[in-house]
N, C-alpha and C positions, 0 to 999 in steps of 0.2 A: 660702176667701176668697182674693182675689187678691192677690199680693205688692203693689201700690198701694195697696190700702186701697179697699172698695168704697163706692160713694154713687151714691144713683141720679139719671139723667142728664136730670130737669129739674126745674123751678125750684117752690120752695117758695109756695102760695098761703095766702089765707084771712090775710095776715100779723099780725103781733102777738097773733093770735089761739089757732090751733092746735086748735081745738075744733070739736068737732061738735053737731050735736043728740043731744039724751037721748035715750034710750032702755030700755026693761024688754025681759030679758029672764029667761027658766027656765031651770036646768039638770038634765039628768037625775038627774047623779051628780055628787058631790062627795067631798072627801075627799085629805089631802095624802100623798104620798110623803116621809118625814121621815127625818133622817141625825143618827146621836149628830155631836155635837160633837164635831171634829177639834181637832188641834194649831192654834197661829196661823199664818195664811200658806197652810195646808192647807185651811182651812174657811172661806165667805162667807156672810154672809144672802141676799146678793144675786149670783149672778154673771152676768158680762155677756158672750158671744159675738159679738166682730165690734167694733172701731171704728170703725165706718162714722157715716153719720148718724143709723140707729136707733138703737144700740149707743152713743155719746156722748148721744144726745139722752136717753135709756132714761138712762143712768147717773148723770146730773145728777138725773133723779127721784129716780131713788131714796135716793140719797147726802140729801135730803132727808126722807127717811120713815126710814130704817136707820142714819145717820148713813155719816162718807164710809169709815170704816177699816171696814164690813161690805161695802164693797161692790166691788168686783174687774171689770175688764174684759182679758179675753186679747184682743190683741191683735199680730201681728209688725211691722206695716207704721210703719217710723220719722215717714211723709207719711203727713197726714190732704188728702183733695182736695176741691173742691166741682166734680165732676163735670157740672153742669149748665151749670156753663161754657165748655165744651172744647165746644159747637156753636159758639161768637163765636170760639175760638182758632183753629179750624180754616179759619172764614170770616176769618180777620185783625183782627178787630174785638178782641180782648182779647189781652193776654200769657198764658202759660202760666202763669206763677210767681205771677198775681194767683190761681190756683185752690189753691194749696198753704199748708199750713200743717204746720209740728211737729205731729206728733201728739201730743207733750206740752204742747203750747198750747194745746188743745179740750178734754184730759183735764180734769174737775171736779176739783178743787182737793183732795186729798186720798185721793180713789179712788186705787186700786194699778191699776196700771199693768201685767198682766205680759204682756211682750215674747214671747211664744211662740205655737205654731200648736197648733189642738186638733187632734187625732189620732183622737178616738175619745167618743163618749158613750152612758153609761151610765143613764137615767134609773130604772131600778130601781133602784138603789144610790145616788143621788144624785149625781154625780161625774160628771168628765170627765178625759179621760185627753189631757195635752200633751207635745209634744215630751222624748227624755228619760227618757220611762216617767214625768214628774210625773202626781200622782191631787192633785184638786183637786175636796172635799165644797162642796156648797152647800146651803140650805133652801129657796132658788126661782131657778131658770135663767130668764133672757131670753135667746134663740139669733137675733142676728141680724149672721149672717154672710154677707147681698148675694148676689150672684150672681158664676159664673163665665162666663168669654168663654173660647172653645175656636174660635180662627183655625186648628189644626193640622187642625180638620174640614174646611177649606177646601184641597183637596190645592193643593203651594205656597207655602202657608201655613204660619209665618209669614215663613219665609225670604224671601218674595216682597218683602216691604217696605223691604231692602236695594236694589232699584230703585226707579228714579222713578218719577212718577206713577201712583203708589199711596198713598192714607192711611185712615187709621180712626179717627173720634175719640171712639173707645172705649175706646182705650188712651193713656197718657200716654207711652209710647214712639211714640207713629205721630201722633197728633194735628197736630203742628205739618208731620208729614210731607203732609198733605193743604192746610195751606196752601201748602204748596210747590208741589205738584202744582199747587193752583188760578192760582199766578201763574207759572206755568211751560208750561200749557196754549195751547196755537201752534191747532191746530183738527182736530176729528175728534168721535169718541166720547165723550162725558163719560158717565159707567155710576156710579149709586146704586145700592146692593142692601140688601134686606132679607131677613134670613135665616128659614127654618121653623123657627125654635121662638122661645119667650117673650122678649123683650127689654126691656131698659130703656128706657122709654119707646117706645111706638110712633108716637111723633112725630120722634123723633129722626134715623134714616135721611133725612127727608124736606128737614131744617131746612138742613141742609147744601147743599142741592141749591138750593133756594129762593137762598142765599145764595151759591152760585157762579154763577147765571142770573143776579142782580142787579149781581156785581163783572165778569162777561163785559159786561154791557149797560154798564156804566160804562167799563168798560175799550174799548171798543168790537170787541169779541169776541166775541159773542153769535154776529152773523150765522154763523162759524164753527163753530159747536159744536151737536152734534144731543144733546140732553140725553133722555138714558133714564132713567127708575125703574122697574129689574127687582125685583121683588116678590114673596117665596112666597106672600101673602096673596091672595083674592080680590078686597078694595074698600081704597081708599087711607087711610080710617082708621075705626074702627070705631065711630064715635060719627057717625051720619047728620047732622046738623045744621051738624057740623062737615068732615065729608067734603064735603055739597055743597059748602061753601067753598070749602073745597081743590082740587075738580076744578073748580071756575071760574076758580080761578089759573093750573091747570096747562093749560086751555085759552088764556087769554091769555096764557101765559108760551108756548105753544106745545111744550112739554115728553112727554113718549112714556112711557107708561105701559105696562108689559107685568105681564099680572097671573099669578099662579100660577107665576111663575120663580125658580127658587133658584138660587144659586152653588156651584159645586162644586167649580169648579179654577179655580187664577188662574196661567198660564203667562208670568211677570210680565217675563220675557227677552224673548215676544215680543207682551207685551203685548197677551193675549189673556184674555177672563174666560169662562169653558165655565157653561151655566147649564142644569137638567134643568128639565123641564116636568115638574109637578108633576100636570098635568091627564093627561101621558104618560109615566108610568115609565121608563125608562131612555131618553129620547130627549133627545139634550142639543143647546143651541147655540150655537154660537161665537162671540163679539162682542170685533172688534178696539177699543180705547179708547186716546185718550190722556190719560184721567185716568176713573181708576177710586175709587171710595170705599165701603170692604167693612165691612157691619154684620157684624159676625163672631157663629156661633152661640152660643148661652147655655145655660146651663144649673145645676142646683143645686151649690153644690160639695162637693169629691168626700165629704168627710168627712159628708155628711151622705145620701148615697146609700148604700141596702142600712140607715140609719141603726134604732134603734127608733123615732125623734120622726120620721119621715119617711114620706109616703105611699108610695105604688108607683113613684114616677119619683125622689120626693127630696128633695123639697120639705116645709119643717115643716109638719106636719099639724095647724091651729089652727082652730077654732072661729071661722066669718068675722063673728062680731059680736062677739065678748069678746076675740079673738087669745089663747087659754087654750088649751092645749093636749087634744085630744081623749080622749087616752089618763091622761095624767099632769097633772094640776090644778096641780101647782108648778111647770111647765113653759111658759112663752110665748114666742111669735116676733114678729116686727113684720119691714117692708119686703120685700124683693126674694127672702130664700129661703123666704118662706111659701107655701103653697097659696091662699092670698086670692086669690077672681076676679077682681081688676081692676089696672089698668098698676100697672107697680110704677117706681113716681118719688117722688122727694124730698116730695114734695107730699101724697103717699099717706102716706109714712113719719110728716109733722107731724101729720096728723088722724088715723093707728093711734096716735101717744106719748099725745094724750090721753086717748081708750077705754083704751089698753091701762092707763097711769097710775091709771084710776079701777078696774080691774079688778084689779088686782093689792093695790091698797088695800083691798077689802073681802075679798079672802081670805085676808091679812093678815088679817085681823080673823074668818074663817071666817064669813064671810056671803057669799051665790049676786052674784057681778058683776050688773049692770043695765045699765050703759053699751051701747049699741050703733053699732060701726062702719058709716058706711050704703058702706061703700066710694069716698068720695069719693077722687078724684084729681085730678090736674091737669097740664095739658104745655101749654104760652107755646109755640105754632106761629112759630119765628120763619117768616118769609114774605119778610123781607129785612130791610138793613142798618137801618131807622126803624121794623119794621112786626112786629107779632106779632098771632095770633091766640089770644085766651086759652082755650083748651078745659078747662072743669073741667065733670066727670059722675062719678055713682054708677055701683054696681052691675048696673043694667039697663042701663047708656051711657044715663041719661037727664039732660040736662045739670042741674049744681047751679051755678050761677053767684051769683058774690060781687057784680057789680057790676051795678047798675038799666039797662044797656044791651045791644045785643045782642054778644055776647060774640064772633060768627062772623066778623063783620066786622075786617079789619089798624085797627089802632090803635099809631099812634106811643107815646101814652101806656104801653101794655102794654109794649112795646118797652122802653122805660125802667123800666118795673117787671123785667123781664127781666132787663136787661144790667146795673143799677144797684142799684134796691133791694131784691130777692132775696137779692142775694150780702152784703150788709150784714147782712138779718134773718139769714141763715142764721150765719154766724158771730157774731151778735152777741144771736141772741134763742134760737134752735130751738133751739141744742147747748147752751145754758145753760138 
């Protein structure tokens, strides 16, 4: 997990709610992996990986079911953030410091708190090994320790961000460096990248872009700026419905789409971005910019690669309708470092806490889970400074939408749900 504290980067739907539909399901095999009772301090009912928004949101359950002194969250990051905010920071529309909180002020009222990095897990033994050489027994892990950002893949990177007209607001270190960029942009290049592999949100790279064409058109800058979205992806977002949208914007916004382009080097001295065609192996090309904004690559973190709980790339290896771990039944993941097929955002995180909350209660009790996650997610398309498009789908990309309208369409209203009351429920409903 990342020194910041991970949380995935958009906005929490379905509000006040958090629930999905029921569902039955069978399990092959059952059957717990169970640890004598440790010393105090050493041993949990419950322990919790990652303070993130799974990890907080998870821990408040539980502290419910086990009481709060059973139940422990590792945790290093002192700031808890609500990352889905840092699209509006970057576009100027929000403060930074509206997205921060102590991480001892989300923490459930009683849960232990320990301030350390995991280092190492053991799921045959029950236990995880932190910083220190600390061994830390449990009777049921929840692992959900986010995802990591690796800009050092990007040759350049991260050093690059010490010049101008560069930002990223993926990180809380670069973020506000993109609003800078955006009002500091005189006219040329304007370069959005999406990088080849998994990301937070696949809306995200997009939102940004949307909202620097609308502050150019306001500022009256526009005519100046020849706006790219270089893309590893083949189509501009992966739910059709929602995509036509999107390429309807980017035809009126007049905006340049190159599909199949990764970033590979950012030579930020001469303000140059080197991108390979993805269609062409080692064929790269050069695009001068004067405001670049780099989705930096993703991946699982490191502690949980080569792991036992991890598939073949790294990623927690959980059963995508119970979030129960495949191998080890006391074992579950939630959010951004699972193998779960679908985006991993905030949104995804609220409707895996309630499956996974009813799943963990009945083997608690040694009865087969039934809950099942139908993979709903959700990403608020901002589209500009009044306007979002609300994109919520399952696991086939087939839309599950909350509201009796058509959801493809910019709506101010969304917008406001977006900017406003997302960031309210999330601190004041999900993590509690």
């Amino acid at each position: 997990m990342s020194a910041i504290g991970v949380v995935s980067s958009c906005s929490c739907l379905r509000p006040g709610v958090w629930l999905l539909k029921p569902g039955m399901q069978k399990m092959s095999s059952f059957g717990l992996h169970t640890a004598a009772r440790c010393a105090a301090k050493d041993y949990y009912e419950v322990l919790v990986l990652g303070g993130g928004t799974g990890g907080i949101t998870m821990s408040a359950r539980m502290k419910r079911k086990v009481g709060a002194g059973n139940v422990a969250v590792v945790e290093p990051s002192k700031t808890h953030y609500y990352q889905p905010l840092w699209t509006l920071v970057g576009g100027g529309a929000k403060q930074l410091a509206t997205s921060a909180r102590p991480t001892g002020s989300v923490m459930p009222k009683g849960v232990e708190w320990i301030k350390s990095q995991v280092t190492a897990l053991d799921p045959d033994k029950n236990c995880v090994w932190l910083e220190n050489d600390i061994k830390i027994s449990y009777k049921y892990l929840i692992i959900a320790l986010g995802i990591s950002l690796h800009y050092e893949k990007i040759k350049g990177l991260p050093e690059g961000f010490h010049h101008p007209k560069i930002g990223s607001n993926y990180s809380v270190h670069t973020v506000e460096k993109t609003w800078k960029a955006l009002q500091d942009f005189k006219e040329g290049n304007a370069i959005f990248t999406f990088p080849n592999t998994p990301v937070k949100c696949a809306g995200a790279p997009q939102k940004i872009m949307y909202l620097s064409e609308a502050y150019w058109r306001k500022t009256g800058k526009r005519s100046k700026a020849n706006i790219m979205f270089n893309t590893s992806l083949g189509v501009i977002f992966g739910v059709k419905k929602y995509a036509g949208a999107l390429l309807e914007i980017i035809k009126e916004r007049n905006i340049a789409v190159n599909y199949k382009h990764n970033l590979v080097e950012v030579r930020a001295d001469k303000q140059e971005a080197v991108f390979e065609n993805l269609d062409k192996p080692g064929v790269t090309e050069v695009h001068q910019y004067e405001m670049l904004h780099v989705t930096p690559p993703m991946g699982p973190p490191n502690v949980l690669i080569n792991s036992p709980v991890s598939d073949e790339i790294g990623w927690v290896d959980v059963d995508k309708e119970t979030l129960q771990h495949k191998k080890y039944p006391n074992v579950f993941g939630i959010g951004d470092c699972t193998n779960l097929p679908t985006s991993k955002t905030a949104a995804a995180v609220a409707a895996q806490s309630g499956v996974l909350d009813k799943t963990i209660s009945l083997v608690m009790k040694n009865q087969l889970p039934t809950k099942k996650y139908d993979g709903y997610t959700s990403c608020p398309l901002v589209t500009g400074y009044n306007k979002v498009i609300l994109a919520e789908f399952d696991y086939d990309g087939q839309p599950l939408e909350t509201f009796p309208i058509d959801q493809s369409k910019e709506r101010v209203t969304m917008y406001h749900m977006k900017a406003d009351m997302m960031p309210f429920l999330y601190w004041n409903a999900l993590l509690k």
